[in-house]
N, C-alpha and C positions, 0 to 999 in steps of 0.2 A: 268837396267843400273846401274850400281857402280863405284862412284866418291872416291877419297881417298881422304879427307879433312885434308889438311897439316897445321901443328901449328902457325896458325897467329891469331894474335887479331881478334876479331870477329869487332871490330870496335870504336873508343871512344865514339861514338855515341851514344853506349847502356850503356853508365855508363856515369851516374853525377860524376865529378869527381872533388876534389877540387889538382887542380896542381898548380906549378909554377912555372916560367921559371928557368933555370939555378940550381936547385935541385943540391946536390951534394952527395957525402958519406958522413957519418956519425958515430963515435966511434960508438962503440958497446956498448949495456950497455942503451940506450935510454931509459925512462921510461915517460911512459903519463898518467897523471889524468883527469878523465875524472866524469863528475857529469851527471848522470841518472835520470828522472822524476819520475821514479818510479821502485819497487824493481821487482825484475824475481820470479812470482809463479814456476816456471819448466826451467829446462834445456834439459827438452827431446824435441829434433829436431821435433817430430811429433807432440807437442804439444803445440811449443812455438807460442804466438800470440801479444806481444807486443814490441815495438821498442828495448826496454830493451834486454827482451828473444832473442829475433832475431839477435840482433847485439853479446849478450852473446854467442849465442850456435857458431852463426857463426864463431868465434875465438878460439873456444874447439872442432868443427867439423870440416871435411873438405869434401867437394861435390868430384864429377870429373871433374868439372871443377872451376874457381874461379876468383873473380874480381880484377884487378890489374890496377895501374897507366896507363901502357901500354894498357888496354883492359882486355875482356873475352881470359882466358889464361887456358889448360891443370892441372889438379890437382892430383886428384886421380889415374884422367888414365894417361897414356903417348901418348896415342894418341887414333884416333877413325875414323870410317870409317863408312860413310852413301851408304844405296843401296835405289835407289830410282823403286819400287816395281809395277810402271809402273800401278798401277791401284789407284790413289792417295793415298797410304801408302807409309810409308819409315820404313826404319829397321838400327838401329844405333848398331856399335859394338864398346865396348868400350876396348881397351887394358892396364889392371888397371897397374899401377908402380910396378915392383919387391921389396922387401924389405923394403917397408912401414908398419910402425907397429902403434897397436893402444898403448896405455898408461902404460897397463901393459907388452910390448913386444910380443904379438901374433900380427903375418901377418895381414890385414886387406885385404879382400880376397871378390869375385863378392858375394860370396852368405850372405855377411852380408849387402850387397846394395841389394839382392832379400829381403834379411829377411825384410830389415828394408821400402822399399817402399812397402812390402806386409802386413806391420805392418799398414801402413800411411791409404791406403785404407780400412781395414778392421773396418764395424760398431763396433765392439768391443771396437777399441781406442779410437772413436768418437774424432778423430782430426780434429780442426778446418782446417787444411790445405789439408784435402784428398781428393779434386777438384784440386790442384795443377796439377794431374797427370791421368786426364781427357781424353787428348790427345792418352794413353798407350793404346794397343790394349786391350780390355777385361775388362776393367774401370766397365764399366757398371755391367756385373758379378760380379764383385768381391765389389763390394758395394753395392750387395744384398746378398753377403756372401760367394761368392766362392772366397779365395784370391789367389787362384793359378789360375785363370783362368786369373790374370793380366800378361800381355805380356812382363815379365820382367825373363831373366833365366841366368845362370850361365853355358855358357859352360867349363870352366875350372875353377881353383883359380883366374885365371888372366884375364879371358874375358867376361864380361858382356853383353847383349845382349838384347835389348830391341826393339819391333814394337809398331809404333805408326801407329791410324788409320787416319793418315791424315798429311798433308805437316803442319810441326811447327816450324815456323821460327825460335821462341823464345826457344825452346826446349835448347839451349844448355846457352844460355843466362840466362834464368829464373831459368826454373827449375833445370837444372843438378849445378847451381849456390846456390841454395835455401838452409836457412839452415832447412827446414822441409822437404827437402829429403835427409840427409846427412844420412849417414850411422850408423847403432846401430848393437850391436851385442845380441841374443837371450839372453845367458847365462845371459849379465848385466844386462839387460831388464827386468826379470823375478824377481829381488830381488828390493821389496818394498823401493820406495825412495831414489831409484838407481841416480837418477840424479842429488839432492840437496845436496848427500853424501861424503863429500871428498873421504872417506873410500872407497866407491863405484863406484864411478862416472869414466868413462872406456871413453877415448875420441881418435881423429886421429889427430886432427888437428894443426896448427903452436904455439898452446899454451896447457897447462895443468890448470887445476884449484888448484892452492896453497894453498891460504888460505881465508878465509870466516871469515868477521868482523862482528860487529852490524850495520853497516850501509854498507855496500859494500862486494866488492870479488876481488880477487889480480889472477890475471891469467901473466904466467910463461913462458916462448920459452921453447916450448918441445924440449926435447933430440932427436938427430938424427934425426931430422925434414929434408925433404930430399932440403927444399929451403931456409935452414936457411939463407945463404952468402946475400940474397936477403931484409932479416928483417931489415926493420929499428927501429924497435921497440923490447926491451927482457922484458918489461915489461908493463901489463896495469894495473890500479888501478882503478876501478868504485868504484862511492862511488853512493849510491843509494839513492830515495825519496829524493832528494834533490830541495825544491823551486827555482824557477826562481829567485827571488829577492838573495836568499844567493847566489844562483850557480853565478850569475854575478858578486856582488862584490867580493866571489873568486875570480875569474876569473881578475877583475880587479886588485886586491892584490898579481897578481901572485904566486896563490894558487890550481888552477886550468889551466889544459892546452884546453880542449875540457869540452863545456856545450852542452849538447845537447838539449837541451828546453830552448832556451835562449830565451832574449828580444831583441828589435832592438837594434842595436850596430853599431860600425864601421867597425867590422870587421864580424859582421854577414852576415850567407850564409842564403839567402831567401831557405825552399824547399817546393816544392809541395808536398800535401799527396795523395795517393793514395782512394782519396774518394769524391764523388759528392754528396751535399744532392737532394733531389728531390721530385719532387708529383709523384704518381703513379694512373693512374685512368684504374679502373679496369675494364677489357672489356667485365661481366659479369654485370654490373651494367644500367639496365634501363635508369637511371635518365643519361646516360652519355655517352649515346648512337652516340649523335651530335657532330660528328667532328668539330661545329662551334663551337659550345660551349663550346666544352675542348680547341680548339685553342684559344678563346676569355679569358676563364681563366690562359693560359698561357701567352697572351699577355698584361694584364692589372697589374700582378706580377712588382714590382719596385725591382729587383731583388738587386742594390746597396744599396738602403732602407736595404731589409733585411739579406743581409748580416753582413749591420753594426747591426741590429737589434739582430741579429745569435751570434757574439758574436766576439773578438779576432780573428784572424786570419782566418778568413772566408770571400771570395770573390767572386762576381759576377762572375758565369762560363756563357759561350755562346754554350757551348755543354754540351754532358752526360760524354765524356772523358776528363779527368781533363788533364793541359797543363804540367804536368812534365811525360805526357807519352808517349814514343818513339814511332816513327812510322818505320815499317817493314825495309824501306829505309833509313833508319838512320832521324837525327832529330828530330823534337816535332811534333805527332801526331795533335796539334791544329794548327799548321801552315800549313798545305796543304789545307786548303779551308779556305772561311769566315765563322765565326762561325754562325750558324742556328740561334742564336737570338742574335739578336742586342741590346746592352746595354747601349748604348749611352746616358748620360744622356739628352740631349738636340732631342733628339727621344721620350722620353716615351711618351707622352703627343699625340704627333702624334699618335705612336703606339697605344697605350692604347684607345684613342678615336676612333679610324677605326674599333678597335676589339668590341667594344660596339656597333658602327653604324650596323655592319655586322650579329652580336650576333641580332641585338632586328629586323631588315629586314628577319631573315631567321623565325623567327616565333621559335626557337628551344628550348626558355625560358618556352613552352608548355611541354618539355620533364623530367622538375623536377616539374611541377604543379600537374604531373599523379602519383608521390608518393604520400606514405602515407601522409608526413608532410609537400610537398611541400619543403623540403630541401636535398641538398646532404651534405653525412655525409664525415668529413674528421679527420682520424684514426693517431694519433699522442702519441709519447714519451713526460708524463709529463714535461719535463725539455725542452721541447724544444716548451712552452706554450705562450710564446713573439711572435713566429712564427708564430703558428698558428691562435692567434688574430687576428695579422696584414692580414694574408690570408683574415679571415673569413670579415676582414672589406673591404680591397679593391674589393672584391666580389662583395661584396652589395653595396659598394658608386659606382664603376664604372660599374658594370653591373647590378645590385638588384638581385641579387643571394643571396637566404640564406644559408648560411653552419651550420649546426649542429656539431657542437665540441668534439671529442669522446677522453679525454685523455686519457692513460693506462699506466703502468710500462710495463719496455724494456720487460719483458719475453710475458706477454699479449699481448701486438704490435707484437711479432714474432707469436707466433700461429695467431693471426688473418691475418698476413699476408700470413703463411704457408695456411691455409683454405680457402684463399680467401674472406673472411668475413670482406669487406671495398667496400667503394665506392671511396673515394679519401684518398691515404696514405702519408705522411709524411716521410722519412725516408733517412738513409745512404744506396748508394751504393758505394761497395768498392769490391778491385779486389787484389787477390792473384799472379799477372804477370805484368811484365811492358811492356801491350799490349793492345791495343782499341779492343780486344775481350774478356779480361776480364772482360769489362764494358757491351760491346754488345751481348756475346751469351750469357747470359740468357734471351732474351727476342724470342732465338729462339723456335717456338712452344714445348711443353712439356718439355721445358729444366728448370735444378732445378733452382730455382732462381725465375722464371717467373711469380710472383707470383700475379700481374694483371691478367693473364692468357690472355696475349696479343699473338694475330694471323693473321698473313700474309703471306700470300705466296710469294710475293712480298720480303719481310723481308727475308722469309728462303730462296730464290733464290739466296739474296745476300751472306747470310753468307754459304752457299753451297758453291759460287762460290768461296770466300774466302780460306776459307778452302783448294781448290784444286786449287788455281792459284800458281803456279810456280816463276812468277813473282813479285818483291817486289813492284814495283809499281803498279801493278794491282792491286794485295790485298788490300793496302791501298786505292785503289781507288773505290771499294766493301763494304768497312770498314764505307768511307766517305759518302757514298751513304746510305749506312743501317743505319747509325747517324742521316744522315738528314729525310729522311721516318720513323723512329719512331717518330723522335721530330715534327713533321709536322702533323704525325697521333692525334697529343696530349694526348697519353697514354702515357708518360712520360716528364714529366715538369723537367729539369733541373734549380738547382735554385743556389747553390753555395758551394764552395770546399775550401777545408783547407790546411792550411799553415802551416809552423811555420819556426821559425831562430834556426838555429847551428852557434856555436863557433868554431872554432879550430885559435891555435895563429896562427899568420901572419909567423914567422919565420920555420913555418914547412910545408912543403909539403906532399901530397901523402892518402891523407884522402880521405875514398872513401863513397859516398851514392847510392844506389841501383834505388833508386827510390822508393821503397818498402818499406819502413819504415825502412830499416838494413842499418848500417854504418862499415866499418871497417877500421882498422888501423892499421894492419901489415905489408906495405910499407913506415908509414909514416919518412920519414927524416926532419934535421934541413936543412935549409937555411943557407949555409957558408955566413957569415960577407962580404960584401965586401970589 
């Protein structure tokens, strides 16, 4: 069956978006200063991984599709047409815009979107973002090294053609949005340095890169931009590594228009990051065997305690999916049930004493006596040692549990977590799509990520069904169910998720956040004066 999906918003639903009523025109000519927390190691789209890079490339590249005031809106391509392949795949064809050029004047044509997504997946680049494109038929292939065997092809200059093995709601939202799948072409790719070089650096999107200071980078409205009439903005000015403490009083000095690591303000936007901290206990592990047990250590956790404990802008989560992430049917993902655990401060006490009654009745305080040290070990990033004190102590004051304390530098923590070499971890998870499956399929059996080495069939029934429901609220409803049955399982302890405040002045409209740590500003308008 084949459906022709015609050019409407995908929905505002799926974009954070900072608006305001009554928005109007605005001269041409607009310029915005904007203060960054830190500076861009890379411009290259398959490479970029911080709010910086991301928010940078995304205004020097351009996807095929892009986020707009209005909604998820048409970019690259001019349109596109989904066939839904009757055996739950779909196959998207994208119809790229005529007469779009990149920087130096050459066409920008389907096979520099094969080149460059085949670039993304390929071990070679070692991009942090080459799970983005997971979904793509042939994923798997080509991230053991066949990169043509990804399901992305070029049937003319003009028509891109991509199968996905499986129904992806977010596919046009996320990824075809992403700036770590925008498009690169071979030729530029190939010359060392290509991306931080004015001289070099070959882009598509509504700005060019002008010119590059000691502390920042001045980006320009590219020529013949095909939506220029559309720009509120012809110029942006990052100025980079910029303190919170300086960035504000700019800001206050009207010296700055957009901080984006700010502090609380009045005119600060709260946003969610894309990240949960959490215990991981690994289903490989003896001592951890007892479903009481890991439940009883999840429920004696004072999760508000140690957030504040965590540090700035870190808050008591009640799920694994942090609340700035959308759900299939539009809205927030955490508002369709009651969160799995209850954080109520005038509960813990309850909580926490029922989990210890239950804990010392099943007798299950027997299954870490049978290690060697009688303790279970819990595997932790130095810097994050306030943490796991406090762990190790409400352990033992509320249930006598000993924890052995195993701290390590972030690279040691990752191999030990890659090997499975933990009994209880510590750690960030964080997701590449603004979708409760970026958070939840890795914990489906042998999926990367899964690194408890947690198994259910139960678990892969839901995110199978997921996967192949048609329906937005069914999925969600698969989604919410496989949330609750991990967190229940107590192989994964949710503990709490990060914030932070943006600035943008009040008198401007049109500033947009992903959800994803990327921001853009090439709608933004002034507020006409009333």
């Amino acid at each position: 069956m084949r459906r022709v999906i015609r050019l409407l918003a995908l929905g505002l639903a799926l974009v954070l978006a900072l608006t305001a009523c009554g928005a109007g025109e605005t001269a041409p000519g607009l310029t915005l200063r904007i203060a960054m927390a830190d500076s861009p190691a890379t411009l290259d789209p398959a490479l970029v991984s911080t709010d910086t890079e991301k928010t940078l490339a995304g205004h020097l590249f351009e996807n095929l599709m892009k986020l707009t005031p209005e909604g998820v809106m048409p970019a690259m391509c001019r349109s596109y047409e989904v066939t839904d392949n009757l055996d739950g795949t779909e196959t998207y064809t994208f119809a790229l815009r005529e007469g779009v050029a990149w920087s130096d004047g050459r066409s920008v044509t389907a096979g520099d979107f094969v080149f460059a997504w085949q670039r993304l997946v390929d071990p070679e680049t070692a991009s942090p973002n080459a799970a983005l494109l997971d979904m793509v038929a042939g994923y798997e292939e080509a991230r053991a090294g066949d990169v043509h065997a990804l399901q992305v092809e070029a049937a003319d200059e003009h028509t891109l053609v991509v199968a996905l093995n499986c129904h992806c709601p977010y596919f046009l939202s996320t990824v075809c949005t992403a700036a770590a799948t925008c498009p690169v072409r071979a030729d530029v790719v190939s010359q060392s340095g290509w991306d931080m070089n004015l001289a070099s650096i070959t882009t598509n999107g509504p700005y060019v890169l002008s010119r590059r200071t000691a502390d920042g980078m001045e980006l320009t409205a590219a020529e013949g931009y095909y939506d220029a009439e559309r720009m509120g903005v012809t110029t942006l000015q990052f100025t980079c590594n910029v303190d919170t403490a300086a960035a504000m009083a700019q800001y206050d000095a009207g010296e700055l228009d957009v901080v984006m690591d700010a502090a609380a303000h009045d005119d600060a936007v709260l946003s969610y990051l894309p990240q949960t901290t959490v215990l991981l206990a690994n289903q490989m592990a003896g001592s951890l065997r007892s479903e009481t047990l890991r439940q009883a250590l999840s429920a004696v956790i004072d999760r508000n305690a140690l957030a504040d404990l965590a540090g700035e802008g870190c808050m008591a989560v009640g799920g694994i999916v942090p609340r700035g992430t959308v759900a299939t049917q539009g809205g927030a993902f955490r508002d369709l049930s009651t969160d799995p655990i209850d954080n109520t401060p005038e509960n813990y006490d309850t909580i926490a004493s029922a989990a210890a009654a239950a804990l010392a009745e099943s007798g299950a305080l027997s299954t870490i006596s049978e290690t060697e040290n009688g303790m279970i070990s819990l595997a932790y990033e130095t810097g994050s040692e306030e943490v796991a004190k406090a762990l190790q102590r409400v352990w033992k004051d509320r249930l006598g549990v000993r924890v052995l304390l195993r701290g390590m530098d972030s690279e040691s923590l990752a191999a030990a977590l890659t090997r499975g070499e933990f009994a209880l971890a510590l750690t960030d998870l964080t997701s590449d799509r603004n979708d409760a499956l970026g958070f939840l399929g890795r914990f489906s059996t042998g999926a990367e990520g899964n690194f408890g080495s947690y198994h259910s069939g139960a678990y892969d029934l839901l995110m199978r069904c997921a996967a192949a429901a048609h329906s937005a609220e069914a999925r969600d409803a698969y989604l919410v169910d496989a949330e609750e049955l991990l967190i229940d399982s107590g192989y994964v302890m949710p503990l709490y998720g990060a914030t932070h405040y943006w600035l943008v002045r009040p008198n401007l409209t049109g500033a947009l956040d992903n959800g994803q740590d990327t921001h853009y500003f090439t709608y933004v308008r002034e507020i006409p004066a009333a």
